[in-house]
N, C-alpha and C positions, 0 to 999 in steps of 0.2 A: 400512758394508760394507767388507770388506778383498780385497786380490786377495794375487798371490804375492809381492807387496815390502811387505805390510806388515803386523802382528801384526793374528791373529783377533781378533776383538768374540764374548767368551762372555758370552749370559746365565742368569743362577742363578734360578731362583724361590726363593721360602723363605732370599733373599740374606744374612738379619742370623744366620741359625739356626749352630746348632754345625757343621754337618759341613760349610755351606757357606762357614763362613767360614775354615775349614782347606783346603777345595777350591781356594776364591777364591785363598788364599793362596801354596798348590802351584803356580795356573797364571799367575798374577801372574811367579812365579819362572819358570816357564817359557816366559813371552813371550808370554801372552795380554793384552788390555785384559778387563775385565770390567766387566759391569754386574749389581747387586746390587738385586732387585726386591723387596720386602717390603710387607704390609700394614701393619704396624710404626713409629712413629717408633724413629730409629736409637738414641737415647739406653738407655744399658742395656742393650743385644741382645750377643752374642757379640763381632759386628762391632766392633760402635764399642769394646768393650772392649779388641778386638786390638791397638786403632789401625789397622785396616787400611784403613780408611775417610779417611782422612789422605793416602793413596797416589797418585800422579799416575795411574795407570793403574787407580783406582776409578773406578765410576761408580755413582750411588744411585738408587731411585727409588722412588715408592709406589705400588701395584696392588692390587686386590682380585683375586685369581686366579679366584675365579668367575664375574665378570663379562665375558660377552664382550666379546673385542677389547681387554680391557683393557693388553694387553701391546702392541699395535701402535703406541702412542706413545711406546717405545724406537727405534723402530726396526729396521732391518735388523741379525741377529748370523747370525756363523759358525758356532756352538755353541749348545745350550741344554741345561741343568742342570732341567733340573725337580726342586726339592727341596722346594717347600712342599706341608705336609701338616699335619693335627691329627692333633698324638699325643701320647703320653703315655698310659700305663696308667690314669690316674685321672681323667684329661680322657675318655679314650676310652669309659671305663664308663657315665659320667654324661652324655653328650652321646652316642650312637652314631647318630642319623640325621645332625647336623652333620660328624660325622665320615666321613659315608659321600658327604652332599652336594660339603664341599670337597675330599675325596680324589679323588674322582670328577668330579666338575665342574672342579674346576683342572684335572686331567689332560685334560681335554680342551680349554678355550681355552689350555693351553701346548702342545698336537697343533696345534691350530690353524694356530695364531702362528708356529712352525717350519714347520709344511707351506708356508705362505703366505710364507716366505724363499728367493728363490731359488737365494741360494747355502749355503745351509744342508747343512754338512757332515755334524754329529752332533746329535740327540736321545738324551739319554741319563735317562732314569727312576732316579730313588731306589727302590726297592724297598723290602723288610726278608726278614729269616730267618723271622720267622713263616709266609709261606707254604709253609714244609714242616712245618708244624703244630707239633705239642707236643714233639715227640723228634725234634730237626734234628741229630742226633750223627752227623758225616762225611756231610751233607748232600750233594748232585751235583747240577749245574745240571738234568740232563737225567730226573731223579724227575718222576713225575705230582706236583702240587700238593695241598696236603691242608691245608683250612682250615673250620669250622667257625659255626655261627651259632645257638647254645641259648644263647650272653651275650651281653652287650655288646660284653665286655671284647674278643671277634672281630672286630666291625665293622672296627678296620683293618685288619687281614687278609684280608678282605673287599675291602676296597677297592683293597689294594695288589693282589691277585688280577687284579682287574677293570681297573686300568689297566695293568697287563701284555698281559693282551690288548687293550684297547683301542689300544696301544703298538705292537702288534704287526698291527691289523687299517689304523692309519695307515700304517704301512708298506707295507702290500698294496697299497692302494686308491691313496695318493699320494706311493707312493716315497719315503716318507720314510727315511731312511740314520737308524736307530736301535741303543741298545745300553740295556741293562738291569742294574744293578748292585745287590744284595742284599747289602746290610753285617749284618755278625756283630759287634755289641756292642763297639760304638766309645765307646773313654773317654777323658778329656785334660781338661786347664786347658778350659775357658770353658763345658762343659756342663752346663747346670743342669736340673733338675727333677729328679724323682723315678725314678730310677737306682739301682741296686746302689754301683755306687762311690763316685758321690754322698752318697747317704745316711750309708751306715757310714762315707765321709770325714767326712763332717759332724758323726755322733757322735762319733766316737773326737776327732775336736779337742777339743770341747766337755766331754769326761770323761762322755758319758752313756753308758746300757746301750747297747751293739753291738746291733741287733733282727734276728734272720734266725728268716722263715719257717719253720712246720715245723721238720721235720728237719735241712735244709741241705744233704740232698744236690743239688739241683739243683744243675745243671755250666753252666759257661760259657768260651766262649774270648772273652780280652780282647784288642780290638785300637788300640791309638794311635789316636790321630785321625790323625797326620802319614802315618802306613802306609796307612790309609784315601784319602786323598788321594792318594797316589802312584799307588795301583792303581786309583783310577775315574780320574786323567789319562791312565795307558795306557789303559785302555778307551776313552777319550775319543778318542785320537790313533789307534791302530791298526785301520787296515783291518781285519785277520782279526776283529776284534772286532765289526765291521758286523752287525745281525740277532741277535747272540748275549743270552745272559744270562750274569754272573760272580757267582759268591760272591768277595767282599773283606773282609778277616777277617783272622785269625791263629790257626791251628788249635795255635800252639807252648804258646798260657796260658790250657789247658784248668784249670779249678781249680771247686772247688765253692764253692754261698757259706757255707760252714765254715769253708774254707781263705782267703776271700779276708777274711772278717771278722776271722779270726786277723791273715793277714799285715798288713792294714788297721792294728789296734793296735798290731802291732811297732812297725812304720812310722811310726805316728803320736806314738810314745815315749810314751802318756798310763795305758795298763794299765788300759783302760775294760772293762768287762764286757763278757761278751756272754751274750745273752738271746735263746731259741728262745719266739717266740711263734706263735699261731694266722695259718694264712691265712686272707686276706682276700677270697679268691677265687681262680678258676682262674687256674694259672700255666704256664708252660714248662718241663717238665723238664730237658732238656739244646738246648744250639746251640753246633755246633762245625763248622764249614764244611770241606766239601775244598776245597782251594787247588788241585786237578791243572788244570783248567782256565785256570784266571788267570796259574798259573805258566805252561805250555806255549805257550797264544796272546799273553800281554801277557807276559811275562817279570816278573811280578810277586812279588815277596819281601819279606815285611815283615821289619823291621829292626830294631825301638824292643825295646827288653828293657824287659820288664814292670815287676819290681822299680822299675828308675829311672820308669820315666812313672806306679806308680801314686804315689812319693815326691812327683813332681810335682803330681802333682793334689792333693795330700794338702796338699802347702804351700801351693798354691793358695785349696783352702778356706779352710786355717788363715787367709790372709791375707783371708777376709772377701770371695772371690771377686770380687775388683775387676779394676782392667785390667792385662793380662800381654801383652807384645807375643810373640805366636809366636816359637818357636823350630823350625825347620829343621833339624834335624842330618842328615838325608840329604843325600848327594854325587852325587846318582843320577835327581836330575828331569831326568823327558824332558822335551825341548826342543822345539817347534814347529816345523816347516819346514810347506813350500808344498805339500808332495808327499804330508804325513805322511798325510794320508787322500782317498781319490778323490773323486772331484765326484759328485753327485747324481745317481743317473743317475734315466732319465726313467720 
């Protein structure tokens, strides 16, 4: 437990995954200890490839998130990151009651686990952009929600639905000081599975056909992982942000996956083909967040120019996706103080 002389104890759920090991990383930087909760051995996860698990200021652990109380032998933290989830489009199809169990059930003993700290400053929820359904283009926090359930391929949409208000009824009932963040298609070194830039990275290394979907017009805004992280620490630290929901994204690399499979082989110097095949099932046509909110309450701005991070990720792959220690190029992580968000009220 931390008072005002000494750095918060955040914990991450879903601690080894991509976004939380770029989270981890941000708040590391800005004066957090953190502790990194995973079902997971750490070998081969994000984390361990960061090296960031190396770090005097990590802490590891292993939990089943659906387990009650499984989280209460961490101990007392000042933060909590709920990020474990089953996902993935292909996992998601083929599994959608597991997926709706540990969506939903984790969300709840990581409700718990916070409400049950008493100096617990922030719960803050991973979300996703699907819950503004199929055409999230200039999406607002403040839209009625629009999610669907005739596939599978719904069920997390479903779920992330369902622990937003569940998020939101802890709050009610036991004052828990919560914040809700919805990422728009976060890309970078260490994310693996089955992804848009992923993918076509992977082809274009390897010289095979480029595969997009269809037509290709579907649209997407790309945003860094490092940007991502920047703006769920604001969310994390600022008051005004207490009770709210944010899109964190980057509305600036709005591109279709036409355009990003093209720029994909520039970039990747190899002059692989590209090849429009049949889908495979229902998809999203466009997600491209407003930033008005996140810009005006958190002062958030993403930074990473596109071109260079997807070059990055590009060589990444090329290199056989092994371990790349983070790079930081933002000047501009907030920093923690004592004051930065108010105490719990009752």
């Amino acid at each position: 437990m931390s008072n005002q002389h000494t750095a918060p104890r955040t914990l991450i759920t879903g601690g080894f995954g991509f976004l939380a090991t770029w989270v981890a990383a941000g708040l590391v930087r800005s004066g957090h200890r953190v502790v990194l909760v995973d079902n997971r051995e750490p070998e081969g996860t994000p984390a361990w490839l960061s090296g960031l698990l190396g770090h005097s200021g990590v802490e590891t652990g292993k939990a089943d998130i659906t387990e009650r109380g499984s989280l209460d032998r961490f101990g007392e933290a000042d933060y909590v990151v709920h990020a474990a989830a089953l996902l993935g489009v292909n996992k998601v199809r083929s599994a959608p009651r597991e997926t709706l169990r540990v969506n939903i059930d984790g969300t709840a003993v990581a409700l718990d686990y916070a409400a049950r700290n008493p100096n617990m400053r922030r719960f803050l929820l991973l979300s996703t952009s699907e819950v503004y359904g199929s055409d999230a283009k200039g999406a607002e926090e403040g839209e009625w929600l629009s999610v669907r359930s005739d596939d599978p391929r719904w069920s997390y949409a479903v779920s992330k639905v369902t622990a937003e208000s569940m998020t939101a009824a802890w709050g009610t009932e036991d004052g828990l000081p919560f914040s809700i963040v919805r990422p728009f298609n976060v890309y970078g070194p260490l994310r693996t599975g089955a992804y848009a830039v992923g993918v076509l990275a992977a082809q274009a290394v390897a010289g095979q056909p480029i595969t997009v979907h269809g037509d290709g017009s579907q649209s997407r805004a790309w945003c860094h992982a490092e940007d991502f992280a920047a703006g769920l620490i604001r969310c994390l630290h600022a008051p005004e942000a207490a009770g709210e929901a944010f899109n964190i994204g980057d509305e600036t690399n709005d591109v279709t996956v036409s355009e990003l499979a093209t720029l994909t082989r520039e970039l990747s110097g190899t002059g692989a083909e590209i090849r429009h095949i049949a889908h495979t099932g229902p998809d999203i046509q466009s997600r491209k967040p407003d930033l008005t909110k996140a810009r005006t309450l958190l002062g958030y701005r993403p930074a990473r120019d596109f071109e260079a991070g997807l070059r990055e990720t590009i060589e990444w792959v090329r290199g056989g996706c092994g371990e790349v220690p983070l790079r930081l190029e933002r000047t501009d992580w907030p920093q923690w103080t004592a004051d930065a968000v108010g105490e719990r009220q009752p």
